[in-house]
C-alpha positions as CSV (number, residue, x, y, z in Angstrom):
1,X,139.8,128.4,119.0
2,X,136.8,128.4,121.0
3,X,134.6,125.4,121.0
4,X,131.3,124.9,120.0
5,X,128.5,124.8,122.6
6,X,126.2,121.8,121.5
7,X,122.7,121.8,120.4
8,X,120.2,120.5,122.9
9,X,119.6,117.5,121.2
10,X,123.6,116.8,121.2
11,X,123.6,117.5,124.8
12,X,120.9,114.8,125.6
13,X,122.3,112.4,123.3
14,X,125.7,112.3,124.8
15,X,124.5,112.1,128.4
16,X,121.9,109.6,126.9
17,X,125.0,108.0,126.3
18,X,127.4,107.9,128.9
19,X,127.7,106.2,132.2
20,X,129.1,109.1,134.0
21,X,128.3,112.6,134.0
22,X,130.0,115.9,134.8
23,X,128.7,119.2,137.2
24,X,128.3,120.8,133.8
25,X,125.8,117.8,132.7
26,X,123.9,118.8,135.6
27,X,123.7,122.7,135.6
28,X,122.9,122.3,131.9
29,X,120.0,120.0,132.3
30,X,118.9,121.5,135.4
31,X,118.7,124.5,133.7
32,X,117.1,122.8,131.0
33,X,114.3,121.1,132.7
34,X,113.3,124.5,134.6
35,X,113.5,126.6,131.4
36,X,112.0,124.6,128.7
37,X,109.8,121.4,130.6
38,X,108.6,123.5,133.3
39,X,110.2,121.8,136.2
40,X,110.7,124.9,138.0
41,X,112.1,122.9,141.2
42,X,113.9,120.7,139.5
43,X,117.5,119.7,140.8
44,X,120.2,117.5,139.4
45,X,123.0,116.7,141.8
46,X,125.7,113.7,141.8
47,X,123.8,112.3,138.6
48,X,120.6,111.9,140.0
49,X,117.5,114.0,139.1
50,X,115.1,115.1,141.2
51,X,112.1,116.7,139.3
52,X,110.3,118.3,142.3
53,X,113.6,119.4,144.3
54,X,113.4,115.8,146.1
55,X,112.2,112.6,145.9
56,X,108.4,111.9,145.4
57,X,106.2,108.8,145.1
58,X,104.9,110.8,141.7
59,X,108.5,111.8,140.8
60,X,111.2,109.3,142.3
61,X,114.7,110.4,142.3
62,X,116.4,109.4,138.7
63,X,119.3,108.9,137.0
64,X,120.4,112.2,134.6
65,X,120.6,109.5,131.9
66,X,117.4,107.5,132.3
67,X,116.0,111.1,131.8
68,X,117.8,112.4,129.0
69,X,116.9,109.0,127.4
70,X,113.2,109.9,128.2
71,X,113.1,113.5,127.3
72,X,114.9,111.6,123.5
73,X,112.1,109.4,123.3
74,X,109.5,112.0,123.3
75,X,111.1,114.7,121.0
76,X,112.4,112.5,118.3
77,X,109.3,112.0,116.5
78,X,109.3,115.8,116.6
79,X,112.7,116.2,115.2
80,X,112.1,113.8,112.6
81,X,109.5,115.4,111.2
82,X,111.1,118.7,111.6
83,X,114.1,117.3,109.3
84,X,112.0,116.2,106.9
């Protein structure tokens, strides 16, 4: 059986929630931060996050989770609402 690809907001949730994170965790928020939040330089490599292809005083390198925990902070009012 072929399993389920998860919803954005199960995606950030997990890596919100983990200590670890995979290649896949990057690609996929890599992808997702150029696509969708319009970091088009944005790259994600060994865990770390950097939102303008490298480290900037404006946009220091980060941890994947510190920024999925982020990116959760800002949409859940939205998807709250949405669910209501």
């Amino acid at each position: 059986m072929a399993q389920k690809n998860p919803t954005v907001l199960e995606f950030l949730e997990d890596v919100a929630g983990k200590d670890s994170s995979s290649e896949k965790d990057a690609r996929l928020m890599e992808t997702f931060l150029r696509r969708n939040l319009g970091f088009e330089k944005a790259v994600v490599t060994c865990g770390i996050v950097y939102l303008d292809g490298h480290g900037t005083l404006e946009a220091p390198p980060t941890s994947i989770h510190t920024i999925a925990k982020h990116i959760l902070k800002s949409i859940k009012p939205v998807v709250k609402e949405v669910e209501e």
